[in-house]
N, C-alpha and C positions, 0 to 999 in steps of 0.2 A: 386642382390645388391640393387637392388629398390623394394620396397616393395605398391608403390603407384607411382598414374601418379604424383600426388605430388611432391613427393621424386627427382622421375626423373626429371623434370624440376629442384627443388632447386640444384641437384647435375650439370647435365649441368650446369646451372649460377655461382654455384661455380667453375667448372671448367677451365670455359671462363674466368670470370674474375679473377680470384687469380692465376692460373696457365696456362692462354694462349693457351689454347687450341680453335679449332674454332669450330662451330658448324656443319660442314661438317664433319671435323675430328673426331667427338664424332657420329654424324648420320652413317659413313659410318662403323664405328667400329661392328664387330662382338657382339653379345652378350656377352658373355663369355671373350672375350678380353677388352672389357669396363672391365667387374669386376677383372681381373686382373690388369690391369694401375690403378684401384680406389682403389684396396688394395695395392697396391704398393707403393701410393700418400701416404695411410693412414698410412702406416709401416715410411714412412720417416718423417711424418711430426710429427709422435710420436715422432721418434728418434730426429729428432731439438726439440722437448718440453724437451727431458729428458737433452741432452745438454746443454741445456740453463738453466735449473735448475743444472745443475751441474757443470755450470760455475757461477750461481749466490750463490752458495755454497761456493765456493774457496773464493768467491770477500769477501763474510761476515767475513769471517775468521781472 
């Protein structure tokens, strides 16, 4: 999922702070189970983009 120490830090901070997660809970996480909770974050927060575009679709109409 992280492709640099980089990466990994900005993803932690976005974690902590947008979605509440602490930093224990992200440290003590498995490899592989972080990247699973991070694509899982990513698939819904897709899903709210397309929502919202597609309630701001209805609203134009």
């Amino acid at each position: 999922m992280h492709d640099s120490l980089e990466n990994y830090y900005k993803t932690n901070f976005a974690l902590m702070q947008h979605h509440k997660y602490s930093l224990t809970e992200l440290e003590n996480m498995i490899p592989w189970e972080r990247d699973v909770y991070v694509n899982l974050l990513i698939a819904h927060i897709q899903e709210e983009e397309r929502r919202q575009k597609q309630d701001e679709n209805k609203m134009s109409l």
